[in-house]
N, C-alpha and C positions, 0 to 999 in steps of 0.2 A: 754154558755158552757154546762150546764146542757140538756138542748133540745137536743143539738146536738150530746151529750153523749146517749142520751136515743134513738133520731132518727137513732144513728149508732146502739147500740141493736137492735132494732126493726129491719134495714136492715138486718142485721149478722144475727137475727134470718131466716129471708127469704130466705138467700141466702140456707141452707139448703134445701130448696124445691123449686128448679126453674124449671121451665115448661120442661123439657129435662127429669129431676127427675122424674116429674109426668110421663112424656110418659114411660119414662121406666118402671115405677114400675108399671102402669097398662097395659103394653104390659105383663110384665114375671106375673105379681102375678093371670092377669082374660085373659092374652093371647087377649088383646085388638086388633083390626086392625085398620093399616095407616088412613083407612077413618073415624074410628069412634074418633081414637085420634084429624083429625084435626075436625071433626065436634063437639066435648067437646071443644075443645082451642078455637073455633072460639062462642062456647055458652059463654063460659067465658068472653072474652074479652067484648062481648055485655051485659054480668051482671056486669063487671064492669064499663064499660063505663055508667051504667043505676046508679049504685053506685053514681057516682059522684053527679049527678043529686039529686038524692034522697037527697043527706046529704045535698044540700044546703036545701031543705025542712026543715030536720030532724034540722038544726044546728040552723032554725031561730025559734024555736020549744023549745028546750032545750038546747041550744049553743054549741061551739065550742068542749069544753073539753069531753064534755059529748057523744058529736056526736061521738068524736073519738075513747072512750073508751067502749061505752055501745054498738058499729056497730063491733070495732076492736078485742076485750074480744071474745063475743062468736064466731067471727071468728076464731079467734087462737084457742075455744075449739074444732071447727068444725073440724082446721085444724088436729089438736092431736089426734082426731076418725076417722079419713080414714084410717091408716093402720087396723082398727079394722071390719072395711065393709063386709059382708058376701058375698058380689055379688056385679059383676060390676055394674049393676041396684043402688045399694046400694052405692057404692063407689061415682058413678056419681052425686048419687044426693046430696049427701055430699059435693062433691066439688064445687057443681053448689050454693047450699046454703050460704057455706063459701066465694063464689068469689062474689054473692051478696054481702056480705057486707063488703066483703075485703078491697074496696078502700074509702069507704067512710072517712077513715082520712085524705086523700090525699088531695081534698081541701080545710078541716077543719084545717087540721096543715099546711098548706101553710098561710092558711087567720090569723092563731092563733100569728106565728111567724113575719108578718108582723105587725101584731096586737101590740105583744108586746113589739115595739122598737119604737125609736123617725125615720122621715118619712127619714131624711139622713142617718140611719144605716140599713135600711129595704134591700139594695141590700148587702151589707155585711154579716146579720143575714142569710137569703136567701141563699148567697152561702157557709157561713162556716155550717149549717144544711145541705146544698144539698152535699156539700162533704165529711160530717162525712158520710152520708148515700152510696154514690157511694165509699168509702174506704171499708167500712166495709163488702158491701155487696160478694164480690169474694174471699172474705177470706172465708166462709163459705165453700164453693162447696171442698175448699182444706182439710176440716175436716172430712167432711161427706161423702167423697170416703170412706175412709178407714172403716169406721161405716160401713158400708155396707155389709163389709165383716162376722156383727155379723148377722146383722138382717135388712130387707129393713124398717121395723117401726121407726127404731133410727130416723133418718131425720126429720123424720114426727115428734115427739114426743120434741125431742129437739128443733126445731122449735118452736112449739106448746108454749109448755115451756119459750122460751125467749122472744116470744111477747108475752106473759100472763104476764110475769114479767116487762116486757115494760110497758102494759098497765096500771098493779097496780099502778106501781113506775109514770106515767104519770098526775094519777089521782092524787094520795097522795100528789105529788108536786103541782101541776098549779089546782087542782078543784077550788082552792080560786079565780083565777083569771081566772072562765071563763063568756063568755059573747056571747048574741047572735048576 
């Protein structure tokens, strides 16, 4: 209950910033073009799909808890200083840095939460985490319209915010029981 409390935070934080979000706010704030948004989303997807990889490196190195917090922390900082980018140049590379290590939790709290239950409850743990996480995540987008109307940083900053607090409350909980 607890993981999956914290995995639906950490969703619900993201959902404030979903890739529609980003095209927008770097089309209106650096007046980005169609091709160069999908040539960013298409660098991203390949830094994150490179993420994955890495953290089984990283995770058999300093383990599971560790991979996910010490990869996922300064991503969420990354994410919280994009609205602050002086130039698209600057923007891009923020985001290229943050999607490096964005996903490395992904297969470290997959492997953590199987980890952590006896081998008959692993498809159970599995889908009550996978569904805290797809509950939570579309409720966001329905918050963060209306923010918009103050400031395009909101998203980005509260975001930022809720998986920083994800990730403290992650570690404070589960550091004692991680493993590589």
């Amino acid at each position: 209950a607890r993981l999956s409390a914290l995995f639906a935070l950490d969703s619900f934080g993201g959902g404030f910033v979903v890739q529609s979000f980003l095209a927008y706010w770097l089309a209106r704030k650096f007046d980005a073009s169609p091709q160069l948004l999908g040539a960013v989303f298409f660098t991203t997807g390949l830094l994150q799909a490179l993420s994955f990889q890495a953290a089984v490196w990283l995770a058999g190195r300093i383990g599971l808890i560790r991979t996910m917090v010490f990869t996922h922390l300064p991503s969420n900082l990354l994410l919280a200083a994009v609205p602050f980018a002086p130039s698209l140049g600057t923007a891009i590379a923020v985001l290229f840095a943050r999607f490096a290590l964005s996903q490395m939790d992904v297969p470290t709290r997959q492997a953590f939460v199987v980890g952590a239950v006896e081998p008959g409850e692993r498809v159970a743990a599995a889908a009550y985490t996978s569904t805290a996480r797809a509950v939570a995540s579309p409720v966001a987008p329905l918050v963060a319209g209306p923010l918009l109307q103050s400031t395009l940083a909101a998203p980005f900053l509260i975001a930022g915010g809720l998986k920083i607090i994800y990730d403290l409350a992650l570690y404070a909980l589960f550091r004692d029981r991680d493993r590589t």
